[in-house]
C-alpha positions as CSV (number, residue, x, y, z in Angstrom):
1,X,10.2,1.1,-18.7
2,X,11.3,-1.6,-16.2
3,X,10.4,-1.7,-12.5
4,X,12.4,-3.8,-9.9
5,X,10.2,-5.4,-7.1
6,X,11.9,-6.5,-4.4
7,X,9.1,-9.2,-4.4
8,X,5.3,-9.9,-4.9
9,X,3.5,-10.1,-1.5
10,X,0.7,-8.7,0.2
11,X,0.9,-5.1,0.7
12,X,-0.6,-1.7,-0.2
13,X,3.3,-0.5,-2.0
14,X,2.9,-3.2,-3.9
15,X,-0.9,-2.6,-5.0
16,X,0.0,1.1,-6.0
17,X,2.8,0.0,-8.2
18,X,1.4,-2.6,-9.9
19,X,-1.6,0.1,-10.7
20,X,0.8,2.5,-11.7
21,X,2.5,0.2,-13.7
22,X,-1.2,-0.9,-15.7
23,X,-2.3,2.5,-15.7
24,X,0.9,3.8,-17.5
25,X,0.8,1.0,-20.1
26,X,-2.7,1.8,-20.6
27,X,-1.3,5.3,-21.5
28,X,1.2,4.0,-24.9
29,X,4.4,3.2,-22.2
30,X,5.9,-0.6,-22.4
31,X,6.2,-2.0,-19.0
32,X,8.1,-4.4,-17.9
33,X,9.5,-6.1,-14.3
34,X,12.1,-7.7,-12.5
35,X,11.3,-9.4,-9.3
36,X,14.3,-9.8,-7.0
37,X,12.4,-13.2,-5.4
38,X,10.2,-15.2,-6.5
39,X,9.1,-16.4,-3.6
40,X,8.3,-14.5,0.0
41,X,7.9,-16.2,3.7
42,X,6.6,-13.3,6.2
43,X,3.2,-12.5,7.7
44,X,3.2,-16.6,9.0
45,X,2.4,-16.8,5.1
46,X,4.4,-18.4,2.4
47,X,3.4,-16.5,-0.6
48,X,4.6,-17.2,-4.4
49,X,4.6,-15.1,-7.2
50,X,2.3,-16.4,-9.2
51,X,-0.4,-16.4,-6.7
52,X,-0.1,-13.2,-6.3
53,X,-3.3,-11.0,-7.5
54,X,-0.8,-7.9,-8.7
55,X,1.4,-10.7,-10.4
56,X,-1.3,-11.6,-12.4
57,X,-3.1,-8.7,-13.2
58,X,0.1,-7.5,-14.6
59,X,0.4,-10.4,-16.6
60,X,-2.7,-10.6,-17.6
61,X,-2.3,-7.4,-19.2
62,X,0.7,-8.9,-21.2
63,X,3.0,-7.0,-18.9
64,X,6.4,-9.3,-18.7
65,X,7.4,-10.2,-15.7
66,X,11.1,-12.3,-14.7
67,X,12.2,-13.0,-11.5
68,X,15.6,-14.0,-9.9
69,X,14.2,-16.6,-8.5
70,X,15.2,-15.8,-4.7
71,X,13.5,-16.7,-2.3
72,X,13.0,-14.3,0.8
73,X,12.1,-15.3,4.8
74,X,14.5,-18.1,4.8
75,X,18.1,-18.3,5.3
76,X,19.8,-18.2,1.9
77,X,21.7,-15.9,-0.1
78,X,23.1,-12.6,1.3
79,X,20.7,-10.3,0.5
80,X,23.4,-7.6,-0.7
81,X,25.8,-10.0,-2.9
82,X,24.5,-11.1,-6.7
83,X,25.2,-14.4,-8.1
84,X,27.0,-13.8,-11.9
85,X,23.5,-15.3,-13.6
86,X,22.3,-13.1,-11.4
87,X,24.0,-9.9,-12.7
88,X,23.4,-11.1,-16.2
89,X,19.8,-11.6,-15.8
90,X,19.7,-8.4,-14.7
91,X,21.7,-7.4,-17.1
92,X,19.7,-8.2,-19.6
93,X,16.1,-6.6,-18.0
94,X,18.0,-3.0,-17.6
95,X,19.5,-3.1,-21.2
96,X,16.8,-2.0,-23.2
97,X,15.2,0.4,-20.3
98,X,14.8,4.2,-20.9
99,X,14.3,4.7,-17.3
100,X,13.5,2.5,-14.1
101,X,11.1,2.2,-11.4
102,X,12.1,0.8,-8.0
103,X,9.8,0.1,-5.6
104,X,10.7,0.9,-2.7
105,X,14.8,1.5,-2.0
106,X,15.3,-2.1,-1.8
107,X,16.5,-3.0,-5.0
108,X,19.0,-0.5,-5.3
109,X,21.2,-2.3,-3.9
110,X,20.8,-4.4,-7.2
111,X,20.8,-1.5,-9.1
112,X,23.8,-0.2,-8.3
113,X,25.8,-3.4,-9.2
114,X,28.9,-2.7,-11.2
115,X,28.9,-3.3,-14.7
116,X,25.2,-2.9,-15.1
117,X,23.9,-0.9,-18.1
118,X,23.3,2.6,-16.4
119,X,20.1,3.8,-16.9
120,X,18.4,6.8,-14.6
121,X,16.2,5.4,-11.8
122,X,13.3,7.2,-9.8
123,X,12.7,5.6,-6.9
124,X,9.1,5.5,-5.4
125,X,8.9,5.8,-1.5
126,X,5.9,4.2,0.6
127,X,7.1,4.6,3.9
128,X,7.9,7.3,6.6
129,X,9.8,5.6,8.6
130,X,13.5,5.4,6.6
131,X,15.8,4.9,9.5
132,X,14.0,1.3,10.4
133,X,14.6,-0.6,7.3
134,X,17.8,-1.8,7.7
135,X,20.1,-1.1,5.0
136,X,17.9,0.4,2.4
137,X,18.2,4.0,3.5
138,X,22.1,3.5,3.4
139,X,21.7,2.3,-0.3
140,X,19.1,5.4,-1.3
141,X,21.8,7.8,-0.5
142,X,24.7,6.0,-2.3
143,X,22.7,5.5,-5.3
144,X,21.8,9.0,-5.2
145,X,25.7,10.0,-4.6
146,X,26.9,7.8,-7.6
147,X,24.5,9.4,-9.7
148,X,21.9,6.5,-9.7
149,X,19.1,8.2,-8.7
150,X,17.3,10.7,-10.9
151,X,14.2,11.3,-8.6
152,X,12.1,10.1,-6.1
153,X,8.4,9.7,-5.5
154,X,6.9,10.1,-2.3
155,X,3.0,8.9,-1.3
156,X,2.7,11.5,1.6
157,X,3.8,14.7,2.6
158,X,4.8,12.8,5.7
159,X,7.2,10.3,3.4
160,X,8.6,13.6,1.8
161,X,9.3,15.0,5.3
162,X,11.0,11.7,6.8
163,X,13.4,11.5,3.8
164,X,14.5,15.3,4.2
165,X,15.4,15.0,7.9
166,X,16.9,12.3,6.5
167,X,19.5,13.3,4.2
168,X,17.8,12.7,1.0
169,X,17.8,16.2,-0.9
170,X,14.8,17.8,-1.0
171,X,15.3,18.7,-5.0
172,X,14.8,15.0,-5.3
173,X,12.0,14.6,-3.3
174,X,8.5,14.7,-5.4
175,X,5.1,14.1,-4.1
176,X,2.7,11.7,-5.4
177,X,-0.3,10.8,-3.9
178,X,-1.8,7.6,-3.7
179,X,-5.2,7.3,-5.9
180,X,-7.2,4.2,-6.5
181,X,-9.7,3.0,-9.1
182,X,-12.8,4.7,-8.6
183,X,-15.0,2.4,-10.8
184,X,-13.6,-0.6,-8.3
185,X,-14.0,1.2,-5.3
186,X,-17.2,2.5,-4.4
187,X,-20.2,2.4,-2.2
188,X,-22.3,-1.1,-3.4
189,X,-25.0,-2.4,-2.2
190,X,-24.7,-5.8,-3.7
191,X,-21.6,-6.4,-2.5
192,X,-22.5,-5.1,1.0
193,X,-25.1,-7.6,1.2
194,X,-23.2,-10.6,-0.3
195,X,-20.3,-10.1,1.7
196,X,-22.5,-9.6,4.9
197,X,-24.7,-12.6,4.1
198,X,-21.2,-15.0,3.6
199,X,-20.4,-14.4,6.8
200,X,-23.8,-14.2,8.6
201,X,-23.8,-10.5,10.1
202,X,-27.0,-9.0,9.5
203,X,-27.8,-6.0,7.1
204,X,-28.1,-3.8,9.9
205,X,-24.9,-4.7,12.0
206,X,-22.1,-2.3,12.4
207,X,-19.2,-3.5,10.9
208,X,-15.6,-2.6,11.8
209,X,-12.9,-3.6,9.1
210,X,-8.9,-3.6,9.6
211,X,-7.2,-4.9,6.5
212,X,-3.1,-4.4,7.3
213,X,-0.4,-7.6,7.1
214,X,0.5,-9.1,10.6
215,X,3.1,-6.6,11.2
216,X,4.7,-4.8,14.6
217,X,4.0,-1.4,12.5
218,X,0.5,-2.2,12.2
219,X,0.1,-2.7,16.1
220,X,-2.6,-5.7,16.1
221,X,-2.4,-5.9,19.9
222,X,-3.9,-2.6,20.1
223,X,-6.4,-3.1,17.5
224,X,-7.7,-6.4,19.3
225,X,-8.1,-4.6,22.4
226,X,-10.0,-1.9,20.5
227,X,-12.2,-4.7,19.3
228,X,-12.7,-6.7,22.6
229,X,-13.9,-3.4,24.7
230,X,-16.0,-2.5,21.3
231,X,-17.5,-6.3,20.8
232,X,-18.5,-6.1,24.7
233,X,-20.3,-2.6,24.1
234,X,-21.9,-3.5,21.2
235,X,-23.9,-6.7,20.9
236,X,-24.7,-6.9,17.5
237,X,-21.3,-5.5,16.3
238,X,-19.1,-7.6,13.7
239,X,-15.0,-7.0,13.1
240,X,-13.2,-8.0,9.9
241,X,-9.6,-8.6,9.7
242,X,-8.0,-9.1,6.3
243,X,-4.4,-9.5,4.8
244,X,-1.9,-11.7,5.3
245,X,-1.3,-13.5,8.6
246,X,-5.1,-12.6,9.4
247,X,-5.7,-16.3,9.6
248,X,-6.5,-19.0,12.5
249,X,-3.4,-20.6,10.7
250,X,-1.0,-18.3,12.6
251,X,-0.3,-18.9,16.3
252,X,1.0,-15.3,16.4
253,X,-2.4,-13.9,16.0
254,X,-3.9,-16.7,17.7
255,X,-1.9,-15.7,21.0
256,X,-3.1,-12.0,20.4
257,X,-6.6,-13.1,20.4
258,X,-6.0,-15.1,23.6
259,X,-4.2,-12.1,25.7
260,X,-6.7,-9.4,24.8
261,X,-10.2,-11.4,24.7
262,X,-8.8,-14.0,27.5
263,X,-11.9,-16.2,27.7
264,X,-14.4,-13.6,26.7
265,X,-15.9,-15.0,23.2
266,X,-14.8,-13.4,20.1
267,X,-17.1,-15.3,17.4
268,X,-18.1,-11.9,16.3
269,X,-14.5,-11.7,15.4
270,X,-13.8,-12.6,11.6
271,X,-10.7,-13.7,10.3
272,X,-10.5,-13.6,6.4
273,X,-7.0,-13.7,5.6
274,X,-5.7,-12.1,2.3
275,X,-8.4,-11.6,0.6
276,X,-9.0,-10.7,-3.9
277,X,-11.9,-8.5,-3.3
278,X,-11.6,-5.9,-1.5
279,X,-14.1,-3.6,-2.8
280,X,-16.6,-5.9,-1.3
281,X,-15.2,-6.1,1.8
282,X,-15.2,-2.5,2.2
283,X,-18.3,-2.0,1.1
284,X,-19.8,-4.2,3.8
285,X,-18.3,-1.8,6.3
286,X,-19.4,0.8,8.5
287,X,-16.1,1.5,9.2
288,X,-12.0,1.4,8.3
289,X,-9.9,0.6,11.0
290,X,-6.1,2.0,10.8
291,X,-4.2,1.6,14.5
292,X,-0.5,1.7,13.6
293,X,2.2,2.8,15.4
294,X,4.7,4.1,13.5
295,X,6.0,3.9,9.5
296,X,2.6,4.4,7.6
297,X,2.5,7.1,5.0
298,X,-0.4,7.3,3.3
299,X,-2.0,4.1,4.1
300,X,-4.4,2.3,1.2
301,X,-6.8,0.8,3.5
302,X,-8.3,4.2,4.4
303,X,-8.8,5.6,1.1
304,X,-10.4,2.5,-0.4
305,X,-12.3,1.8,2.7
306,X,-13.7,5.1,2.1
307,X,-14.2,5.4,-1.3
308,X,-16.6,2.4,-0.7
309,X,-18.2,4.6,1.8
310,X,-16.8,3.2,5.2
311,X,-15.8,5.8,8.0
312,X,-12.1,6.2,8.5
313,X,-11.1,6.1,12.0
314,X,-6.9,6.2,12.7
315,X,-3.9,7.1,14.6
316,X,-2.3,9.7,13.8
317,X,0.8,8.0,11.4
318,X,2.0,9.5,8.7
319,X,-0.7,11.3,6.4
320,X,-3.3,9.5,8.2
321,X,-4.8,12.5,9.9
322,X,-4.5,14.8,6.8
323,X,-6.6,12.1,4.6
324,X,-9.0,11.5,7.6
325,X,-10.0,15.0,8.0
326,X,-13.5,16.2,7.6
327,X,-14.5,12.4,6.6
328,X,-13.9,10.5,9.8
329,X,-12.3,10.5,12.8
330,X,-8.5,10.0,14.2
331,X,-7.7,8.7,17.6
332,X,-4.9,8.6,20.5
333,X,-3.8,4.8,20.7
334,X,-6.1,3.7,23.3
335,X,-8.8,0.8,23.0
336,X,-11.7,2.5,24.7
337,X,-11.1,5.7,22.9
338,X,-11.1,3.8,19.5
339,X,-13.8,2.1,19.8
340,X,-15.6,4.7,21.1
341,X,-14.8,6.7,17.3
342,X,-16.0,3.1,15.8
343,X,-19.4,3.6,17.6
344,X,-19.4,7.4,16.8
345,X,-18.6,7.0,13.3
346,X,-21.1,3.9,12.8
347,X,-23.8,5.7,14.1
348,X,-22.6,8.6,11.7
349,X,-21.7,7.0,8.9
350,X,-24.7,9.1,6.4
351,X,-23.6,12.4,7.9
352,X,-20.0,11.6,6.6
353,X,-21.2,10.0,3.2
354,X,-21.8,14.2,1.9
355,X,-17.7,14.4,2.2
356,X,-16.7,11.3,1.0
357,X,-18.7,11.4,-2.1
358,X,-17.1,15.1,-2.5
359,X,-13.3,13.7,-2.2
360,X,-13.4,11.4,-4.7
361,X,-11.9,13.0,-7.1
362,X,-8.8,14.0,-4.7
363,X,-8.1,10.6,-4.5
364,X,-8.1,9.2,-8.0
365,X,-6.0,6.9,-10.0
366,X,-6.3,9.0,-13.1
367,X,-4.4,11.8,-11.3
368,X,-1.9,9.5,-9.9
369,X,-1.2,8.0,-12.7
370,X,-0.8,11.5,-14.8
371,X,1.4,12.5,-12.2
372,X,3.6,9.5,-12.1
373,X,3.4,9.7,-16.3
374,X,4.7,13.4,-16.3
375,X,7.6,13.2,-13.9
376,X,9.1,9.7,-15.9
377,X,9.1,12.0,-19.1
378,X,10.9,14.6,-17.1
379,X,13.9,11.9,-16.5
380,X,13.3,10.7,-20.0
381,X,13.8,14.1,-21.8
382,X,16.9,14.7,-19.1
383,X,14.9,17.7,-18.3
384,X,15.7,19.4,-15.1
385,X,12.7,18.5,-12.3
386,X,11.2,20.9,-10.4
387,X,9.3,20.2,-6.9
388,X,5.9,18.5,-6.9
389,X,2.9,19.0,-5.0
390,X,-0.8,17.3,-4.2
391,X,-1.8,20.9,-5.4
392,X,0.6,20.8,-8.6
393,X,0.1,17.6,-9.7
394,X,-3.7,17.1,-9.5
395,X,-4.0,19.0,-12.9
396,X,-0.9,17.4,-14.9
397,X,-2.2,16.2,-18.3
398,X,-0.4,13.6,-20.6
399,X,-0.9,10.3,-22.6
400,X,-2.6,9.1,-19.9
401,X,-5.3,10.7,-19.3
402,X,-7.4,8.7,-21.7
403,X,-8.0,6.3,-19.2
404,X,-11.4,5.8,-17.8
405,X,-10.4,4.3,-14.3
406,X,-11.3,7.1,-12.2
């Protein structure tokens, strides 16, 4: 197996592959992948590969990993036209392959580079928003015209439904969804404290946690204004921000900040950045933020937030409101109503912890992963592929399923 990346940088794609990708290995597959760059400038953060956590927990389980050494965020090569090493390198990646992964429809337009060996591709889709990603969508359906693609795997129903309307043919169109480690994520004590005590919020504080990538999708303004009007209502209330661009360091945020607090303090108002441990994080919440506008499908933030026992609270986007349902709370995209649902759901949170506790198994990685296993054997064998479900694939068995990862 071989999956193309288009890079490694923060994102929740990216830490569903790569978990995929271990979880499969872990299963008797050989993994291997082929980074388009190497290096990735977006967020206001330069980020390398080899700081990356999924680059190293892949290699750190002896998965190979090459790159072509691009470097994305800065003007440089066309990101459409291949250099001859280029080709070759990839080339040589694809040539021993029985089938490909690529995350995401940006590296088909790699993939389908002439004189490449051929190999049948499945394409996994993270996003429900196809028509606002430039080119990519344009590249899904010619490689699925030239015979390229042999499948595609969607996180949401919502993805699923976005790619339909969009052209992509619905026999095609298989639905995954996303699972995490349930041994990693869940409720903790320990970390609650530590985490709390790093950052001096006391043990009883409500805590409000948003962990998205300084992006337009993920509608920071909105969120901030959320957390200003909540802040002011709640005296002893804390808010954690986390991923990349979540830093002092960028004057994008830092101009957010200033228009929606004004000169109002914010030092309740954390900042962390990209951050390794998550499940700590999470479990030092009360609550999971989500405000995006548009192009989320099934985002990861809520489901590890809440399988470390913080209350969802979201916009409807994507499959936001289907994975919220009967454990939190989903929202129009107004500040006082949202942080109205942070209050509600804060001062709930032990009436919810009955239905997250109960969901747990809907949203683990050992079903993903089983899921994921059974269609790539379906390509393999050349077998024809039938339509997949939530429903359908919670009880696929294969090699995988010896894994004790929850």
């Amino acid at each position: 197996m071989l999956s193309v990346y288009e890079g490694f940088f923060s994102g929740g794609a990216r830490i569903v592959h790569s978990d995929v990708v271990l979880g499969l290995r872990e299963g008797g597959q050989h993994h291997r992948v082929l980074s388009v760059h190497g290096e990735v400038h977006r967020e206001a953060t330069r980020q390398r590969m080899e700081d990356d956590a999924c680059y190293r927990k892949l290699t750190a389980a002896d998965v190979g990993i090459t790159s072509l050494g691009r470097t994305f965020g800065t003007r440089g090569a066309d990101p459409a036209v291949f250099t001859g090493p280029e080709l070759a390198d990839t080339a040589r990646a694809t040539a021993d392959a029985d089938v490909i992964l690529s995350l995401k429809e940006q590296p088909l337009a790699l993939l389908r580079q002439a004189g490449l060996p051929r190999r049948p591709v499945v394409v996994c889709l993270h996003r429900s928003d196809p028509e606002n990603q430039g080119r990519a969508l344009d590249d899904l359906k010619a490689a699925i015209a030239d015979g390229t693609v042999a499948a595609a795997v969607c996180c949401a129903e919502s993805t699923r439904a976005a790619y339909e309307a969009a052209g992509v043919p619905s026999a095609l169109l298989h639905v995954i969804p996303n699972g995490v480690d349930l041994i990693r994520f869940r409720p903790d004590a320990a970390r609650r404290l530590a985490v709390r005590t790093s950052l001096d919020i006391p043990a009883g504080a409500p805590v409000v946690v948003f962990a998205a990538r300084y992006d337009g999708m993920k509608n920071v303004p909105l969120f901030l204004a959320a957390a200003r009007a909540w802040l002011a209502a709640v005296p002893d209330g804390h808010v954690l921000m986390c991923g990349a661009g979540m830093t002092a360091a960028n004057p994008g945020l830092d101009a957010d900040i200033a228009t929606a607090f004004g000169d109002e303090d914010h030092g309740r108002l954390h900042r962390l950045g990209v951050r390794q441990d998550m499940e700590a994080v999470y479990a030092a919440a009360d609550v999971v933020a989500l405000t995006s506008a548009w192009g989320e499908a099934a985002p990861l933030c809520l489901i590890e937030g809440m399988m470390c026992g913080a209350v969802p609270v979201a916009t409807d986007v994507g499959d936001s409101a289907a994975i919220v349902a009967g454990h939190g709370l989903v929202t129009p995209p107004a500040p006082d109503a949202i942080a109205a649902a942070w209050t509600e759901a804060a001062a709930n949170r032990s009436a919810y912890t009955p239905a997250l506790t109960a969901s747990r198994e809907r949203f683990s990685r050992t079903r993903m992963i089983a899921s994921y296993a059974a269609l790539i054997d379906q390509v393999y064998a050349g077998a024809p592929l039938s339509l997949t479900s939530p429903e359908d694939t919670t009880n696929t068995t294969n090699t995988t399923n010896n894994t004790n990862h929850g």
